[in-house]
N, C-alpha and C positions, 0 to 999 in steps of 0.2 A: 417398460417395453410394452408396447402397444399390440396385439395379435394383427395379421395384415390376414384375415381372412385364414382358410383350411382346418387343419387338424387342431385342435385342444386337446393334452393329456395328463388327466391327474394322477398325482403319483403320491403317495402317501405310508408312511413308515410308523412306527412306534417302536420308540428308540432304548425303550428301557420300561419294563411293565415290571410292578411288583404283585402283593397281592392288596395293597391299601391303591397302588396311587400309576396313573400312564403317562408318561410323558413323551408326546406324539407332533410330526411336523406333515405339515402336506404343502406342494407347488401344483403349478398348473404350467405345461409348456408347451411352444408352438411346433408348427413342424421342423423347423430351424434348430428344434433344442432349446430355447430361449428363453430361460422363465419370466411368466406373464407376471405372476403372484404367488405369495407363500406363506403361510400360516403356521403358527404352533401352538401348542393345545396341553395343559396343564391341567389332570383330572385324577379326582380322589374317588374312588370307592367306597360308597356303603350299603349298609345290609340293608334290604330288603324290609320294609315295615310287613307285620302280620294285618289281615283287615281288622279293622279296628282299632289297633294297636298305634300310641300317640309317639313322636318324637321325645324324646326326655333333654330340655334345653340345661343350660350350664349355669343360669338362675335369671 
């Protein structure tokens, strides 16, 4: 669906948050209600490096 001009409005959720990991969708719709487009978003949590302080990889 093609926007014909006016309103855009994003709308965006996160469906289920742990403490490692979010799993999050977002649309965009016209003034009709009509979603233009939609996206979903798959994201892991981690800590924070100290400065200096390196990644430690798996080998």
């Amino acid at each position: 669906v093609q926007a014909q001009g006016g309103r855009i409005i994003a709308r965006g959720n996160c469906y289920h948050l742990s403490t490692t990991m979010a799993f999050c969708e977002a649309e965009l719709v016209d003034d009709l209600g009509r979603v233009c487009a939609k996206s979903t978003g798959t994201f892991k949590f981690f800590k924070r490096l100290k400065p200096g302080q390196q990644m430690v990889g798996d080998g």
